[in-house]
C-alpha positions in Angstrom: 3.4 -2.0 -1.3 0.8 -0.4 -3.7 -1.4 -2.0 -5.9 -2.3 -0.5 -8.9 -5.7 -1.0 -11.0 -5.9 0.4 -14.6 -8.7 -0.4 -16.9 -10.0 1.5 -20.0 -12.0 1.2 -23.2 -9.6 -0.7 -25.7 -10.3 -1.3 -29.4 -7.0 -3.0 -30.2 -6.1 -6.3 -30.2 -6.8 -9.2 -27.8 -6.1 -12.5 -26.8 -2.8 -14.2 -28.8 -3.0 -11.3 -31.3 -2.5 -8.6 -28.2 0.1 -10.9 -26.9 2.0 -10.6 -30.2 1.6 -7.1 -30.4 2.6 -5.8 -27.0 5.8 -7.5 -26.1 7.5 -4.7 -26.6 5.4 -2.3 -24.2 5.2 -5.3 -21.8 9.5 -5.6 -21.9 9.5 -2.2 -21.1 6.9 -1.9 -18.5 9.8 -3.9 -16.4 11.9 -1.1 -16.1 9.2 0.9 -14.8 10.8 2.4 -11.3 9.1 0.3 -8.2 7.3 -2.1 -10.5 7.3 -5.5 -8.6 5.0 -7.1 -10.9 2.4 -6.7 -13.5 -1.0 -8.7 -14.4 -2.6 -7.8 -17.6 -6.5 -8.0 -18.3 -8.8 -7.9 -21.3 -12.4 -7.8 -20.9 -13.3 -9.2 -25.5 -17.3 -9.0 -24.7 -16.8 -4.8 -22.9 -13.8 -4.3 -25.3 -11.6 -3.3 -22.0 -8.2 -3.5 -21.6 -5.9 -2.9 -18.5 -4.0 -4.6 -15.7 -2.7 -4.6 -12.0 0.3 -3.9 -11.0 2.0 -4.2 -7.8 4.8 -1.2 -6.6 7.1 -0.6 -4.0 5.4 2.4 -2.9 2.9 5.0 -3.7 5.1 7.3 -5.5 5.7 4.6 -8.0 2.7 3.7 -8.8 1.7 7.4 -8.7 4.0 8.0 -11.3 3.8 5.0 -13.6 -0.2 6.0 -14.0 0.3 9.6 -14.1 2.7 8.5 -17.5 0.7 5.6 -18.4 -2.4 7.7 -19.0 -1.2 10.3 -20.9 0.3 7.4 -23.2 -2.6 6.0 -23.6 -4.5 9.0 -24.6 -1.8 10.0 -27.1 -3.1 6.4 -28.5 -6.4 7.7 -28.6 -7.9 6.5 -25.4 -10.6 9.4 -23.9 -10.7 7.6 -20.5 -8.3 6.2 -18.4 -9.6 4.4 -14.3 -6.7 4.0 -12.5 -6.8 3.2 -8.5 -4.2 2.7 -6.4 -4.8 0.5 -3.4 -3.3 -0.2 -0.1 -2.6 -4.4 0.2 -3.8 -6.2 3.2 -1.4 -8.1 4.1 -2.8 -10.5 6.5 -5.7 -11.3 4.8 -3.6 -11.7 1.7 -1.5 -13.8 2.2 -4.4 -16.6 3.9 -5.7 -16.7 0.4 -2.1 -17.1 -0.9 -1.4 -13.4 -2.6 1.2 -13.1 -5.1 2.8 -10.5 -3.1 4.4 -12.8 -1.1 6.9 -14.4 -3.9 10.8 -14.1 -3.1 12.1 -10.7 -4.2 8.8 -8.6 -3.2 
């Protein structure tokens, strides 16, 4: 498993209003190839958007941010962080990691 950790400067929409606005994107994120899950963050006060995003394996998450970034900067976005992570399992799941839910 590969986590995922994407953030960015975001002038859209937040809270209820991004929630409105992005269930389509967030439908489609699903089919994404290796996705297991997805967490999605707003930062109002540092007008930041992004998420985490747990995949199978390091191609798929290599892949989803390669496409994710250039999607976001067809939207207008100059800089896109993205990090992908190896997940301690051990230590994750002591403090009770959702990487450990049926399915993963």
């Amino acid at each position: 498993m590969k986590l995922l950790q994407v953030d960015f400067d975001y002038q859209g929409p937040m809270g209820e209003e991004m929630s409105n606005a992005l269930v389509e994107l967030a439908e489609s994120i699903n089919k994404e190839e290796g996705l297991i899950w997805k967490i999605w963050t707003e930062n109002v006060s540092r007008k930041l958007g992004g998420g985490i995003y747990l995949f199978q394996n390091e191609q798929s998450a290599q892949n989803y941010l390669k496409m994710h970034s250039s999607r976001l900067k067809e939207m207008g976005v100059k800089e896109v962080r993205g990090i992908i992570f190896d997940v301690n399992l051990p230590l994750t799941e002591i403090n009770q990691g959702p990487v450990f839910q049926e399915g993963n």
